[in-house]
Backbone as a printed PyTorch tensor [residue, N CA C, xyz], in Angstrom:
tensor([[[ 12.3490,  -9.7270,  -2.7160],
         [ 11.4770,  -8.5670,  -2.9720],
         [ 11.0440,  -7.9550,  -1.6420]],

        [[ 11.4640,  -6.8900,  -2.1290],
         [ 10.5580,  -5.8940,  -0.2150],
         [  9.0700,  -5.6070,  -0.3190]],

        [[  8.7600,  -6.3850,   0.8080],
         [  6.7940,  -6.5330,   0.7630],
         [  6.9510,  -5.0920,   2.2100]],

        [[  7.7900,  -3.9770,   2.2670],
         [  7.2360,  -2.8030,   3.0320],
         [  5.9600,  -2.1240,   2.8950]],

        [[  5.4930,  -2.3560,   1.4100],
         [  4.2000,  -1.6000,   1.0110],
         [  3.1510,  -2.7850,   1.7750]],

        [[  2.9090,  -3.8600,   2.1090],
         [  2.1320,  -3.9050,   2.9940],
         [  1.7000,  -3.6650,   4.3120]],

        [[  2.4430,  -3.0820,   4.6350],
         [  2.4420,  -2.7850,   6.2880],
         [  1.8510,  -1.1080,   6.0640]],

        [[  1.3720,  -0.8640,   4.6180],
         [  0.0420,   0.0630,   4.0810],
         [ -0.7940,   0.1270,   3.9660]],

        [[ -0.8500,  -1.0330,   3.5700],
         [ -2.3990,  -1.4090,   3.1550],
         [ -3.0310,  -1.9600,   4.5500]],

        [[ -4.5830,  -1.8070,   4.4860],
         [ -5.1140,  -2.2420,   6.0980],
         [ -6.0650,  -2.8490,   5.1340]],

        [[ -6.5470,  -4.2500,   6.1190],
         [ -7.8150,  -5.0140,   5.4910],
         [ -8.6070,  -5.3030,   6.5920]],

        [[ -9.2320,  -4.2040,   7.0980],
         [ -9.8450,  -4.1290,   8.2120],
         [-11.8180,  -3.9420,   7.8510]],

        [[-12.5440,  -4.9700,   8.6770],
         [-13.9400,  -5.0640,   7.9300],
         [-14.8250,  -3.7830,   8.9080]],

        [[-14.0160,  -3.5080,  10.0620],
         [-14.6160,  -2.0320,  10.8960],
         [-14.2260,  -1.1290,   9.5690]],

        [[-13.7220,  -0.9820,   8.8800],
         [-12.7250,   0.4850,   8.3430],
         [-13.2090,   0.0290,   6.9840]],

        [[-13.7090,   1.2040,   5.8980],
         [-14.2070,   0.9260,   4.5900],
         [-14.7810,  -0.4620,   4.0520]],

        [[-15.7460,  -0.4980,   4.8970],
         [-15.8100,  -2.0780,   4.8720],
         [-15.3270,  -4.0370,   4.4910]],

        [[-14.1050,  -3.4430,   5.1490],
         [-13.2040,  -4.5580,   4.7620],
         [-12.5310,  -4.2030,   3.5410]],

        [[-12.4690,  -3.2880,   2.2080],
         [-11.8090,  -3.2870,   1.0850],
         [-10.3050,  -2.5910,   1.5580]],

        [[ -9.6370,  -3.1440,   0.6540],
         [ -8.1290,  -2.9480,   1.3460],
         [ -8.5720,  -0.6490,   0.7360]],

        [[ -7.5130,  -0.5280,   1.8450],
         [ -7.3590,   1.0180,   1.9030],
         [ -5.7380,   1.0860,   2.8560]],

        [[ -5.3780,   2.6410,   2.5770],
         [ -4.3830,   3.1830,   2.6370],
         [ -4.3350,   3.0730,   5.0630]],

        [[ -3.3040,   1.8760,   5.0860],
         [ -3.5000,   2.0670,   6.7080],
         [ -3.3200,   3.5070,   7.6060]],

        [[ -4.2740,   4.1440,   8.3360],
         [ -4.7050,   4.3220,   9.0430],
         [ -5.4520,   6.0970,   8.6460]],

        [[ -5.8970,   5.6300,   7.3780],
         [ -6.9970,   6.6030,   6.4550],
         [ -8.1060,   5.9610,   6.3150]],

        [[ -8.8410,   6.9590,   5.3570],
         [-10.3860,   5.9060,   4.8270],
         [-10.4080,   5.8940,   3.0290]],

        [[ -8.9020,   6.1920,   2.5750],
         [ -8.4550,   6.2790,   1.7830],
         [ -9.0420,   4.7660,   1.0050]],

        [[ -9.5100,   4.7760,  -0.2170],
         [ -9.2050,   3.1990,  -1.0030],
         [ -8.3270,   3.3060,  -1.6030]],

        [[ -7.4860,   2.1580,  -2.1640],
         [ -7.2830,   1.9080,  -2.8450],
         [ -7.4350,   2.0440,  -4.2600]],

        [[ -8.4910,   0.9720,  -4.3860],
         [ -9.1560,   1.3760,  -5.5580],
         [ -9.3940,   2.8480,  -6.1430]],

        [[ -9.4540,   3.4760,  -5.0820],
         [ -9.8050,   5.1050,  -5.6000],
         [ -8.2540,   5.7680,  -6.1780]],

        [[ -7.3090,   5.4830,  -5.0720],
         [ -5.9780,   5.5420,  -5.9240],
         [ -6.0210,   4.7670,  -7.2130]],

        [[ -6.2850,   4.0970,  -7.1100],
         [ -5.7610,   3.0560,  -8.9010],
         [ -6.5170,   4.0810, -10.1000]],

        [[ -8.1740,   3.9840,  -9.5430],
         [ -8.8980,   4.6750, -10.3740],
         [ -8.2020,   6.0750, -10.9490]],

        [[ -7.6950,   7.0410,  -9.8250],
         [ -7.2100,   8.3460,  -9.9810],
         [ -5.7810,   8.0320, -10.9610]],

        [[ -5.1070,   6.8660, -10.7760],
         [ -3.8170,   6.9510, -11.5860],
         [ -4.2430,   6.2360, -12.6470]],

        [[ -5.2230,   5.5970, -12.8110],
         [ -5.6690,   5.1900, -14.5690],
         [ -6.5460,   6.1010, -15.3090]],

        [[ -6.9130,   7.4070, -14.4100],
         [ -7.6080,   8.2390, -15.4520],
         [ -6.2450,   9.3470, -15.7000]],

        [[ -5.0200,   8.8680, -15.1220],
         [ -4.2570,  10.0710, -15.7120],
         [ -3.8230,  11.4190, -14.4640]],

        [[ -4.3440,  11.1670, -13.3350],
         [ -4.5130,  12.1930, -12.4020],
         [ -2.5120,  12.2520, -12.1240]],

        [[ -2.4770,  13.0760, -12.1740],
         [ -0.9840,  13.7000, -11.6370],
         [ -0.5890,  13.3990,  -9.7010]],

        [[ -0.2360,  12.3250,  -9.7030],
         [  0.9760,  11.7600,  -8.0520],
         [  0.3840,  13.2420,  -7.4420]],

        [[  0.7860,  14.5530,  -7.6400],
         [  0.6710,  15.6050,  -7.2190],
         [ -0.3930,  15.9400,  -6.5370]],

        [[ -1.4580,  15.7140,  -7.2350],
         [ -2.9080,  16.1000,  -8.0130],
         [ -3.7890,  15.2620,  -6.6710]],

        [[ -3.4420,  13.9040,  -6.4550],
         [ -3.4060,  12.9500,  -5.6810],
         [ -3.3530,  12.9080,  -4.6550]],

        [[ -1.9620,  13.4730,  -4.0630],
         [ -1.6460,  14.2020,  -2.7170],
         [ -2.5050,  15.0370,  -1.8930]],

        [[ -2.4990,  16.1480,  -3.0190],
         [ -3.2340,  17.1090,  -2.3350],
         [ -4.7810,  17.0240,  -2.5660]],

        [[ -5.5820,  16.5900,  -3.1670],
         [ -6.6900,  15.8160,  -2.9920],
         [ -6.8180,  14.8730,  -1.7290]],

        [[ -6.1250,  14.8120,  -1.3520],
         [ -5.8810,  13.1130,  -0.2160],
         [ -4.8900,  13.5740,   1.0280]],

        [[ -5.2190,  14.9730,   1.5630],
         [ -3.8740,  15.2920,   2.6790],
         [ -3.0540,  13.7510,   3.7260]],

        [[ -3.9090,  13.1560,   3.6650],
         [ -3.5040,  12.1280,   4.5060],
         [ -2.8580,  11.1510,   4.0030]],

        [[ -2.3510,  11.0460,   2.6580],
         [ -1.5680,   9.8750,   1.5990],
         [ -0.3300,  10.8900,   1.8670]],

        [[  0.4940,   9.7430,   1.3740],
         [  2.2290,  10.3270,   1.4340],
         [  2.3250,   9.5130,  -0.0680]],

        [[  3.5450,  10.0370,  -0.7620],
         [  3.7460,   9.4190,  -2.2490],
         [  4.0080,   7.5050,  -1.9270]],

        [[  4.4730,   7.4220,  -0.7960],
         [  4.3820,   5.9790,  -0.7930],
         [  3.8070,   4.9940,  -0.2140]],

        [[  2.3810,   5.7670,   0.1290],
         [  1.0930,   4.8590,  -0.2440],
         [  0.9750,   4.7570,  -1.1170]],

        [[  0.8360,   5.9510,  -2.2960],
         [  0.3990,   5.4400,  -4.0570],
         [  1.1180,   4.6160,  -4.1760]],

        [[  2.2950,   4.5040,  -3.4260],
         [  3.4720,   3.0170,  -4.2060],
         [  2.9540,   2.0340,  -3.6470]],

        [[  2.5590,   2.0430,  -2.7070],
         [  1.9180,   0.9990,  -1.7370],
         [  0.6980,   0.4370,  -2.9180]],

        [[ -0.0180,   1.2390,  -3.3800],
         [ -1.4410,   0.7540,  -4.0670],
         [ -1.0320,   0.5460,  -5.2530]],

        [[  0.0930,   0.7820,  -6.0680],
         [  0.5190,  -0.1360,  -7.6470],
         [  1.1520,  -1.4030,  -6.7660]],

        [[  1.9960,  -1.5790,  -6.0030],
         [  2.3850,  -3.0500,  -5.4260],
         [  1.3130,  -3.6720,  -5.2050]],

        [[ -0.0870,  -3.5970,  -4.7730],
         [ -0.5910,  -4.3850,  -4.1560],
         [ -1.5440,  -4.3810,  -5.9000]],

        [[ -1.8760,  -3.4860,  -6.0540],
         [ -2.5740,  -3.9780,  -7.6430],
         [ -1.7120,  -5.1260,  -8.2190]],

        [[ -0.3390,  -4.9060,  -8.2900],
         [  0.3860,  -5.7160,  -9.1140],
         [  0.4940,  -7.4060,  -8.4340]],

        [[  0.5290,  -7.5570,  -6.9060],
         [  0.2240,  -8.5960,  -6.6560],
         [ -0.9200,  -9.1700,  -6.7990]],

        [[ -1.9920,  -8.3370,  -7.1130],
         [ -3.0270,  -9.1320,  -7.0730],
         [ -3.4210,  -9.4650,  -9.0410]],

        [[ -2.8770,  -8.9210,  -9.5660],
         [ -2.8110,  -9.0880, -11.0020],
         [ -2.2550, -10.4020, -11.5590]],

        [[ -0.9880, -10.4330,  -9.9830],
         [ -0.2400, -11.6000, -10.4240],
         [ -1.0480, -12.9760,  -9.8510]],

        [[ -2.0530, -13.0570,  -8.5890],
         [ -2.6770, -13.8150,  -8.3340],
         [ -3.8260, -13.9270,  -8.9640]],

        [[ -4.8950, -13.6030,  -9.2780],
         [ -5.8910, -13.1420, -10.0940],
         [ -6.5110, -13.1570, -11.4390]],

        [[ -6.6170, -13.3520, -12.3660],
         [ -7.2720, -12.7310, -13.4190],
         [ -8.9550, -12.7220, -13.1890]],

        [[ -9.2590, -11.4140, -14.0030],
         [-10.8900, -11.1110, -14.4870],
         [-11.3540, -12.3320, -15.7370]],

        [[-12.5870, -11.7880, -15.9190],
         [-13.0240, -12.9720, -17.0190],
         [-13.3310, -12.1530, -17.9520]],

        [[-12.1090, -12.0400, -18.7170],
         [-12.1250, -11.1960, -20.2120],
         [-11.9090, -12.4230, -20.7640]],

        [[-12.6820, -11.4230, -22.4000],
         [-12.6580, -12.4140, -23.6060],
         [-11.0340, -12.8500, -24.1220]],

        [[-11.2870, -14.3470, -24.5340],
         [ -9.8640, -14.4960, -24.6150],
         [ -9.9660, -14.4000, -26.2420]],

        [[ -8.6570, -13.9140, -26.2890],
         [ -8.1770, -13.3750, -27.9460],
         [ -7.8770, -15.0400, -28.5400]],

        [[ -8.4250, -14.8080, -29.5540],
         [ -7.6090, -15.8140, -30.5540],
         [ -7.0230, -15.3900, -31.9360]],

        [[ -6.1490, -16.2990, -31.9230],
         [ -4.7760, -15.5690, -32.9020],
         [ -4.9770, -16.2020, -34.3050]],

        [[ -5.3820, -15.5570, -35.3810],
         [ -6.1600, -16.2330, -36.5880],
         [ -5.1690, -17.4700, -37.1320]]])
């Protein structure tokens, strides 16, 4: 697997206080994820964000997705009747 999308992400505690962000913006992350789970258009994104290129947003679903894969929240767990 190509880990290029990290050499995107910065986890720097001078820079947005340590939360991972888009390297060498003040871009979050999180604010990308947020903008692509309410539906916001890649486009929409861009130009809101002059300083993102389309593959930081790729950069910020890879790193969501690794951390999804390391991770879980504490949701209710389903049970199956």
């Amino acid at each position: 697997m190509h880990h290029g999308w990290m050499e995107r992400i910065s986890l720097d505690p001078a820079i947005c206080h340590g939360r991972a962000c888009i390297r060498g913006t003040r871009v979050l992350v999180s604010v990308i994820l947020d903008n692509l789970a309410a539906g916001v258009p890649r486009e929409e994104i861009l130009a809101s964000y002059p300083s993102l290129t389309s593959p930081d947003i790729d950069a910020a679903l890879h790193y969501a997705a690794e951390l999804a894969r390391e991770e879980t929240l504490s949701l209710p767990v389903e049970l199956s009747a």
